[in-house]
C-alpha positions as CSV (number, residue, x, y, z in Angstrom):
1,X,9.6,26.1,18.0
2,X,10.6,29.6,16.7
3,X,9.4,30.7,13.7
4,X,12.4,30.2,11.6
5,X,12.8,26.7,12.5
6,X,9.2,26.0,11.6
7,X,10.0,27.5,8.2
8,X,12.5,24.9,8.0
9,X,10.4,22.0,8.8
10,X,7.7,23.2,6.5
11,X,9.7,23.4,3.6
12,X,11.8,20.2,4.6
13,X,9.0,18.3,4.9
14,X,6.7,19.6,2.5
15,X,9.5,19.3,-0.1
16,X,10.2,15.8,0.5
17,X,6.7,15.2,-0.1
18,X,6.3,16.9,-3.7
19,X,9.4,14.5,-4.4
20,X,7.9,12.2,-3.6
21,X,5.4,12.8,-5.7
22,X,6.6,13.2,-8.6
23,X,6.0,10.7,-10.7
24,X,3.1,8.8,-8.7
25,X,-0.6,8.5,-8.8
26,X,-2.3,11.9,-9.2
27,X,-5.7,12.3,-8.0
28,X,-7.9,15.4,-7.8
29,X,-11.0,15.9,-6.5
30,X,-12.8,18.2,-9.2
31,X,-10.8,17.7,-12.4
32,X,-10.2,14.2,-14.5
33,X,-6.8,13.3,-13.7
34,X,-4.9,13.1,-17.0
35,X,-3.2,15.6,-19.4
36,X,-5.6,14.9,-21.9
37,X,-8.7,17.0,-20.3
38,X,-8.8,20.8,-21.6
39,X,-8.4,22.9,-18.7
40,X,-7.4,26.6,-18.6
41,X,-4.6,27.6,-16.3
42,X,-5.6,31.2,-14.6
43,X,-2.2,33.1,-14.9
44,X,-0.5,34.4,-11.6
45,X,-0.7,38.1,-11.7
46,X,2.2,40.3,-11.7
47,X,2.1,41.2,-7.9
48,X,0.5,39.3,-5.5
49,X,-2.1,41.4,-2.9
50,X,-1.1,41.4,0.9
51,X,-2.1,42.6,3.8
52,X,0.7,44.8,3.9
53,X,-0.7,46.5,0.5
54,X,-4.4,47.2,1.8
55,X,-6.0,50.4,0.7
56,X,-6.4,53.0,3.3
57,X,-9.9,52.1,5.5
58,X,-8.6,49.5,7.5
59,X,-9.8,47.0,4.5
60,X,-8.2,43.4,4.9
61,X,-6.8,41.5,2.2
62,X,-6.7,38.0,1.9
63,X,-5.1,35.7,-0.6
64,X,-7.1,32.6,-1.7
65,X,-4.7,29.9,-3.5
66,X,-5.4,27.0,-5.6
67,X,-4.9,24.8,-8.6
68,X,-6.1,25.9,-12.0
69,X,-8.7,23.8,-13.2
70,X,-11.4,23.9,-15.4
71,X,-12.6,26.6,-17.7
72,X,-15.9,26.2,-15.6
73,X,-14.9,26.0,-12.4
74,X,-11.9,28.8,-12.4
75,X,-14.9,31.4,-13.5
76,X,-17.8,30.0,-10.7
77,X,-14.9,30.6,-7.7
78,X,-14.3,33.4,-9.5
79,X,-18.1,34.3,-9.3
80,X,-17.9,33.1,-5.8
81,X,-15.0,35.3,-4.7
82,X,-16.7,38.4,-6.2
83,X,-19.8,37.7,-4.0
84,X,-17.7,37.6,-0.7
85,X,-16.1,40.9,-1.5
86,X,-19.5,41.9,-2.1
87,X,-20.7,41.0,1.0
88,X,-17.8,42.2,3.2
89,X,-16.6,45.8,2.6
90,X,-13.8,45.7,5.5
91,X,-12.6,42.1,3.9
92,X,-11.9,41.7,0.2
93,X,-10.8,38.4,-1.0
94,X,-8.1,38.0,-4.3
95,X,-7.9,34.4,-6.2
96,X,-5.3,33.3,-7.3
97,X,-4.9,29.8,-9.1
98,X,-1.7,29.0,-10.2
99,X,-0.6,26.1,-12.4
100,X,2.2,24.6,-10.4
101,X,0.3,24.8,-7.1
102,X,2.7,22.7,-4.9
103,X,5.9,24.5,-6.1
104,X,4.6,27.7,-5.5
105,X,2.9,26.9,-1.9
106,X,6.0,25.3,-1.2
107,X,8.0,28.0,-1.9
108,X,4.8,30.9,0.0
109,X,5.4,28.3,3.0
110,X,9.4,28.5,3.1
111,X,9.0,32.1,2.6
112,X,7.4,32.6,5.9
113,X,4.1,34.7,3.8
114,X,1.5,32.1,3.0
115,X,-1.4,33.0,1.5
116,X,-4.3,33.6,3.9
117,X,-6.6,30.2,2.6
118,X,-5.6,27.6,0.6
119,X,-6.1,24.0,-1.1
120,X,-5.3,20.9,0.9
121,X,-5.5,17.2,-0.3
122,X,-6.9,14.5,2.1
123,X,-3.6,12.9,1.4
124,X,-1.5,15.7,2.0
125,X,-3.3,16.8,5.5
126,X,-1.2,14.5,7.8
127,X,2.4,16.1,6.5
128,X,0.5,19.6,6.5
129,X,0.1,19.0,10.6
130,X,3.1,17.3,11.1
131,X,4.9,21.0,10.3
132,X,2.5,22.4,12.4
133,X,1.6,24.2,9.1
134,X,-2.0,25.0,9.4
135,X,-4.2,25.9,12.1
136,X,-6.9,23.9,13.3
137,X,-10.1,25.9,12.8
138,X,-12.7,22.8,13.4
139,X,-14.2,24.8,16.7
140,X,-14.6,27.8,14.6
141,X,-16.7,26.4,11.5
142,X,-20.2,26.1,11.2
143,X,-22.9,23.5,11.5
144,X,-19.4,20.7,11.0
145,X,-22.0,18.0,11.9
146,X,-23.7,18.9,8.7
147,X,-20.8,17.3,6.7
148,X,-20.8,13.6,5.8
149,X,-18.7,11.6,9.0
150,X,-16.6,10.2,6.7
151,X,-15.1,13.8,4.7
152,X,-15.2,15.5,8.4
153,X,-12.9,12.7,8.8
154,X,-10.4,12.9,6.8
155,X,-9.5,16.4,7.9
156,X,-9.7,15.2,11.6
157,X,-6.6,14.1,13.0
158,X,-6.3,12.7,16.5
159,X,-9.8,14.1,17.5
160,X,-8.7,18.1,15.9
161,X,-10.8,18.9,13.2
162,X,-8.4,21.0,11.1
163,X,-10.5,22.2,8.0
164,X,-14.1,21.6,6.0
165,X,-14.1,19.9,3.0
166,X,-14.9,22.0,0.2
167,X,-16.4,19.1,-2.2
168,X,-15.6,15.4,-3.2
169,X,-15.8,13.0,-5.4
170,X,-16.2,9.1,-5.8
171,X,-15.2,6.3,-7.7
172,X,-17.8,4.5,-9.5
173,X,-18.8,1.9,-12.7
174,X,-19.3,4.2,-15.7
175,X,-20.7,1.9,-18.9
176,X,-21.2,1.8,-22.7
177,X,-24.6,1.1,-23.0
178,X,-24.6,0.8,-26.6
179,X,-21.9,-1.7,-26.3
180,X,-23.8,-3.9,-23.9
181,X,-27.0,-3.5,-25.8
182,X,-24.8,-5.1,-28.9
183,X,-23.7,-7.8,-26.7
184,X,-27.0,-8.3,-25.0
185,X,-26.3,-7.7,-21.5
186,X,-28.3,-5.7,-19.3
187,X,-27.2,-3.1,-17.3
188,X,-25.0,-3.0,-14.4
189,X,-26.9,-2.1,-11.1
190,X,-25.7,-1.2,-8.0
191,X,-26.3,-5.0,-6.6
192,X,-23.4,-6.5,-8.9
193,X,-20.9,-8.2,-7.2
194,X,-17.3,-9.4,-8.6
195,X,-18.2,-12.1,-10.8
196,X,-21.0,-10.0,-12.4
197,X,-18.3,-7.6,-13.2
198,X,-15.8,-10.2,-14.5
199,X,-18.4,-12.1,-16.4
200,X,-19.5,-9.1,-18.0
201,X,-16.2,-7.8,-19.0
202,X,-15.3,-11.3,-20.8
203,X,-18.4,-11.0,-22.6
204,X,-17.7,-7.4,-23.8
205,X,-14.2,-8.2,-24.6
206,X,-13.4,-7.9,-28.6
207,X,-9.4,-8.0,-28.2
208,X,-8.6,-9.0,-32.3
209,X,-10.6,-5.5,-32.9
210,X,-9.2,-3.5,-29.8
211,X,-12.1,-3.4,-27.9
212,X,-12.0,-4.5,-24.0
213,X,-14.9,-5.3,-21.2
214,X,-12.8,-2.9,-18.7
215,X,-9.9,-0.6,-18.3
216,X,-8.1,-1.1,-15.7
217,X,-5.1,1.3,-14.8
218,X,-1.7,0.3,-12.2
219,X,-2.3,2.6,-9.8
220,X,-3.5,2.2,-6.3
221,X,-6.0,4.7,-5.7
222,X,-8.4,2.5,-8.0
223,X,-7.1,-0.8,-7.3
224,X,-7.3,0.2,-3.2
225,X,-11.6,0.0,-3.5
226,X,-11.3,-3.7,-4.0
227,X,-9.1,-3.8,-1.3
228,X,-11.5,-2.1,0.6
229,X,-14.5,-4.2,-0.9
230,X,-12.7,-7.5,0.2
231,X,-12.8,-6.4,4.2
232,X,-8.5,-5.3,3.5
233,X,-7.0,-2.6,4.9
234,X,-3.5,-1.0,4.3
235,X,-2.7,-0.1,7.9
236,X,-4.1,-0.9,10.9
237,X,-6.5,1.9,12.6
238,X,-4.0,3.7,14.0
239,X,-1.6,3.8,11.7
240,X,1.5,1.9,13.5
241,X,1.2,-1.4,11.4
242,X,0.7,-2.5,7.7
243,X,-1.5,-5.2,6.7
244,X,-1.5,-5.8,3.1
245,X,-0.1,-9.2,4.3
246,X,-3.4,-10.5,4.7
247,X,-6.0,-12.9,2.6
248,X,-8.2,-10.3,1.6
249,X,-5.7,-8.1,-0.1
250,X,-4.4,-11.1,-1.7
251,X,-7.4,-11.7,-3.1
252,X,-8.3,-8.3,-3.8
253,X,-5.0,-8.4,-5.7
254,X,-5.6,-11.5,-7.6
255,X,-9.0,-10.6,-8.9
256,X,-7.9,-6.9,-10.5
257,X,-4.7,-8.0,-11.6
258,X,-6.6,-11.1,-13.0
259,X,-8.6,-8.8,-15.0
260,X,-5.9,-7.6,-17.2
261,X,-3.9,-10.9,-17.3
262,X,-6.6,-13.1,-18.6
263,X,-7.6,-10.4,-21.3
264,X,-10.6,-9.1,-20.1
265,X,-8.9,-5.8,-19.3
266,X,-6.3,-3.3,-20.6
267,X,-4.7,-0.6,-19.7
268,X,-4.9,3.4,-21.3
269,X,-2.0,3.1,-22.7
270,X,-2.5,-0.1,-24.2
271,X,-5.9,1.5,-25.6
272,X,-4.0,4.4,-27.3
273,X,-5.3,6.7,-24.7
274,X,-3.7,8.6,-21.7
275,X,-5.9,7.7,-19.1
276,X,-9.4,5.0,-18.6
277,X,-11.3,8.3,-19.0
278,X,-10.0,8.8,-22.8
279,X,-10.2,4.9,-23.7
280,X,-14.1,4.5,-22.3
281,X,-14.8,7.8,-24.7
282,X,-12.5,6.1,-27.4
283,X,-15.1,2.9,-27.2
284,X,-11.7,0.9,-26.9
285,X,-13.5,-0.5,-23.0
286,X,-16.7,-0.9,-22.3
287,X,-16.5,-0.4,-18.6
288,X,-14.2,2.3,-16.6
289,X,-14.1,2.8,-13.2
290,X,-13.3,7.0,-12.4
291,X,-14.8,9.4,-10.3
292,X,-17.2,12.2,-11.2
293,X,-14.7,14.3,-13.1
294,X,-15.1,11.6,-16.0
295,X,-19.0,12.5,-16.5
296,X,-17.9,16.5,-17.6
297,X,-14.7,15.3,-19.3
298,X,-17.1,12.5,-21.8
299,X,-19.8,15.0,-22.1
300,X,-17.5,17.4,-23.7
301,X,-14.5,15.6,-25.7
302,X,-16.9,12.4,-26.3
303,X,-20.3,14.1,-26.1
304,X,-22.2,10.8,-28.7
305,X,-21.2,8.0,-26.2
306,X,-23.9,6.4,-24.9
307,X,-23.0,5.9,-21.6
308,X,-24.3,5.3,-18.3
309,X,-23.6,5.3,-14.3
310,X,-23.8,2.5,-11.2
311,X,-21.9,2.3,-8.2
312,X,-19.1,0.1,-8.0
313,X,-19.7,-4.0,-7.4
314,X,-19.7,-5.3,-4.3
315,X,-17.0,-7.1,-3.0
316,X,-16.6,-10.5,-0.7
317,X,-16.9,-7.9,2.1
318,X,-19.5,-5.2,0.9
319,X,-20.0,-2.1,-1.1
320,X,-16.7,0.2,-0.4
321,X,-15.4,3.1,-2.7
322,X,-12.7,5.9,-2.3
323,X,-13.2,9.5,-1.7
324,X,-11.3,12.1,-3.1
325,X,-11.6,15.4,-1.5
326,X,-9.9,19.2,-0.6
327,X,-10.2,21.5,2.2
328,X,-9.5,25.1,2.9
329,X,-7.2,25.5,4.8
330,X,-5.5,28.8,7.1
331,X,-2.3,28.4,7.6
332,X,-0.7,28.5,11.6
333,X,-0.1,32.0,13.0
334,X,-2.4,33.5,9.5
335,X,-1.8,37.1,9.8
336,X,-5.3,37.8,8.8
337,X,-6.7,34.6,10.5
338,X,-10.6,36.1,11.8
339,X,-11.2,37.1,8.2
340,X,-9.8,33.7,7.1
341,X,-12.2,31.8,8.5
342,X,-15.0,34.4,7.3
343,X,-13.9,33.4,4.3
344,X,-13.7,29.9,4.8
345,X,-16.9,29.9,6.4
346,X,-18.9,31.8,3.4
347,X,-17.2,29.1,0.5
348,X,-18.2,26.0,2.7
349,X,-21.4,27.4,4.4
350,X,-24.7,25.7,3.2
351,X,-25.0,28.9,0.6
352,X,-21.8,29.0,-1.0
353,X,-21.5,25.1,-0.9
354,X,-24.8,25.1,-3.3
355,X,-23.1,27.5,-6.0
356,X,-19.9,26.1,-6.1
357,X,-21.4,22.4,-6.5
358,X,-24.5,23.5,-8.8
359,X,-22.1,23.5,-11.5
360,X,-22.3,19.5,-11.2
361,X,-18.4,19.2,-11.4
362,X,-17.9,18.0,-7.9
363,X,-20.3,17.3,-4.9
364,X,-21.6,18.8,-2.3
365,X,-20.0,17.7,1.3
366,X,-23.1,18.5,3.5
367,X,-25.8,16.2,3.4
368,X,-28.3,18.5,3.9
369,X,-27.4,19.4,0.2
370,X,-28.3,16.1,-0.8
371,X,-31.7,16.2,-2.2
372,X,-31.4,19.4,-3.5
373,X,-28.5,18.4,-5.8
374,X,-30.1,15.1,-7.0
375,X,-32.7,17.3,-7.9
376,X,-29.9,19.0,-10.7
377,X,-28.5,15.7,-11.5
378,X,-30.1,12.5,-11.1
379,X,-28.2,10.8,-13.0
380,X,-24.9,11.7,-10.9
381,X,-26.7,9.6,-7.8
382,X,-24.3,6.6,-8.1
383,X,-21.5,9.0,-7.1
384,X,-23.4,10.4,-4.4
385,X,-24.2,7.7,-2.5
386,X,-21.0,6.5,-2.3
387,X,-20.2,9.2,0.9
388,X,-22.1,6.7,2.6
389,X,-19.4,3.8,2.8
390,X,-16.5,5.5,1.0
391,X,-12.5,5.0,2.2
392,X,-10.8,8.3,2.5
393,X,-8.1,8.7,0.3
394,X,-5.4,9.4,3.3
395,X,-2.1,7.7,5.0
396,X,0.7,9.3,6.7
397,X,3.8,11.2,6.1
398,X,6.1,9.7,3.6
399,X,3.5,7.0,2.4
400,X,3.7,7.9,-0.9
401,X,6.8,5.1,-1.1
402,X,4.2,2.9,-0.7
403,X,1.6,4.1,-3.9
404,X,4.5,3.8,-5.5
405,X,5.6,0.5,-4.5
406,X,2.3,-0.8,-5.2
407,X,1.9,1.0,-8.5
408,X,5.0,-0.5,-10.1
409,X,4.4,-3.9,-8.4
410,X,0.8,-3.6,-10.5
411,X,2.1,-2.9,-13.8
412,X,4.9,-5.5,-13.3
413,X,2.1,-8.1,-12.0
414,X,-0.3,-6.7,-15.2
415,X,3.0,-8.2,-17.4
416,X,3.2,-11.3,-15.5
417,X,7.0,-10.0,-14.3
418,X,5.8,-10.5,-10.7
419,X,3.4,-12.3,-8.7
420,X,0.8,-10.6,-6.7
421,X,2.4,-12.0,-3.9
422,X,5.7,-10.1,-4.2
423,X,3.8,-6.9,-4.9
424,X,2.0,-7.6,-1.6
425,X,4.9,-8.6,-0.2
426,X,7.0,-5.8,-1.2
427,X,4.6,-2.7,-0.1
428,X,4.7,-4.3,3.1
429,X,8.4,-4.1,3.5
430,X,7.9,-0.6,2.4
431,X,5.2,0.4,3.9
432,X,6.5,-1.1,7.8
433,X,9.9,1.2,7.0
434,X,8.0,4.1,6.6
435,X,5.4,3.5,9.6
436,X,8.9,2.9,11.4
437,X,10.6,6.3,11.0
């Protein structure tokens, strides 16, 4: 394929995908996913460094891109940056994190002049590959069999590791304590099961004063771990069949939807809030169920709740949760691509791994790491062990129909304006189109 046919198929494909998007369930690794969080956006400078503009000396350039988060986190990668070019007088590295990340990767991609590392999604890996839009630098990392199995694997596709992932995070049960002290529960532990939960979140439920056991949202990237917990899948292994036709969804289906329908849940926006992590700070639930992102996002718009962590209650099947996580990745035919992966290699290497994740925003995804990081944050353990028997958070081109089949068929189901049959029944239909294309 020449390259101006592969520009083509990048930005065909790509774009179809950020239309897709629009609209569905957003999920990101290192930041809470809602509006409501305060994060700083890091400007785009007037002119973007190349490789074409490198100072006299034979000194490379590369461009890192990626999303604007945090306050926190822009500065430490920042801090991080400023150490490689430290480090590297024939390579200096420039950040850039831009706001509207897809639109303007998108548009770097069509252009034919993509910057030299950037972010990649779990979920977003398989289109990414199907343009034959990155380069598979999996032979060319270091110590990969440090990283958990399961996060290798979601940037491995048909045996190619592509890129490492740069940190994760998992879902687990956040709680009021001072809410189930006032009820006279004891604490969730990490050997609750379904009916603890539901029992628990009947008890805790206030609904003439607004006050819930759980907030639940429609969205399948949380409803998806009970799939997962009731031995469901979505697709068969190799991804050429669905299978949410099957007795464990349906029951995975009937026992979160149940949740909201008998009262013993609500929704965010149902709570006055914009997402579970707002409502859980509000008080208006007593249980959520987010990933790490929520504990930085409490601690600083909600900092007087009482609040504590457990992983998420086992299901009919077992303990399951989702992982959310990002790569760097070097883009096919990188102009710079030796220095890429130098850079690559320094932010994911056992070194630069540690500083980026010692903020506590987002974990480490080496396991050697491990003990070192409970050491910082013992209370974030819950979240850790989840790498252990987490899902990732990945499909195949076009899938997003299908989040957003079953997201609409949730918040229908929540109303009682469709069975959870249909929804089932519905993101199969959808879900065996796009497997068929």
């Amino acid at each position: 394929m020449n390259k101006r046919l592969l520009t083509l198929w990048v930005l065909l494909l790509i774009g179809m995908l950020l239309a897709a998007c629009g609209g569905g369930t957003a999920v990101e690794p290192t930041t809470a996913p809602a509006a409501t969080e305060a994060a700083t956006a890091v400007e785009e400078p007037a002119a973007e460094p190349t490789a074409a503009e490198a100072p006299a000396g034979d000194v490379i350039q590369l461009q890192l891109m990626g999303w604007a988060s945090s306050d926190a986190e822009n500065s430490r990668l920042q801090e991080m940056i400023d150490s490689f070019n430290a480090a590297n007088s024939d390579v200096q590295a420039n950040l850039l994190l831009v706001p509207d990340y897809d639109t303007k990767l998108q548009t770097s991609l069509a252009g034919g002049a993509p910057p030299d590392v950037f972010y990649i999604d779990s979920f977003k890996l398989p289109d990414f590959v199907a343009a034959n839009a990155i380069a598979p630098i999996g032979d060319e990392l270091e110590n990969v069999d440090d990283f958990y199995p399961n996060l290798r694997d979601a940037f491995t596709l048909n045996g190619t590791l592509y890129c490492p992932p740069k940190d994760f995070s998992t879902l687990a049960l956040e709680y009021n304590k001072d809410m189930f002290d006032a009820a006279g529960l004891d604490y969730p532990t990490a050997d609750w099961t379904w009916d603890d939960l539901r029992t628990a979140a009947e008890a805790l439920t206030d609904s003439d004063n607004g006050v819930y056991g759980m907030v639940l949202s429609a969205d399948m990237a949380r409803w998806i771990a009970f799939l997962y917990q009731a031995g469901g899948t979505v697709t068969n292994a190799d991804f050429t069949a669905m299978t949410l036709d099957s007795p464990e969804a349906k029951e995975a289906m009937d026992f979160y939807v149940g949740l909201v329908q008998d009262g013993y849940a609500a929704q965010p926006a149902d709570l006055d809030s914009g997402w579970p992590g707002e409502a859980f700070g509000k008080g208006k639930a007593a249980m959520s169920m987010e990933g790490n992102w929520i504990v930085p996002f409490l601690q600083d718009q909600f900092p007087d709740v009482n609040f504590g962590v457990t992983e998420l209650p086992a299901g009919p099947a077992g303990d399951a949760t989702m992982s959310f996580t990002v790569c760097y990745g070097v883009p096919a035919n990188a102009a710079n691509h030796d220095a890429s992966v130098r850079l690559v290699n320094f932010l994911t290497g056992p070194e630069g791994m540690k500083a980026w994740t010692d903020l506590g925003l987002a974990m480490p995804t080496r396991a050697s790491l491990r003990d070192g990081w409970l050491e910082k944050f013992p209370d974030l353990e819950p979240f850790l062990n989840g790498a252990e028997y987490s899902y990732p958070w990945q499909f195949r081109p076009g899938f997003q129909d299908v989040l957003d089949t079953v997201n609409s068929g949730l918040q229908e189901a929540f109303t009682g304006l469709a069975t959870t049959d249909q929804v089932l029944q519905n993101a199969q239909e959808v879900g065996t189109e796009v497997l068929n294309r």
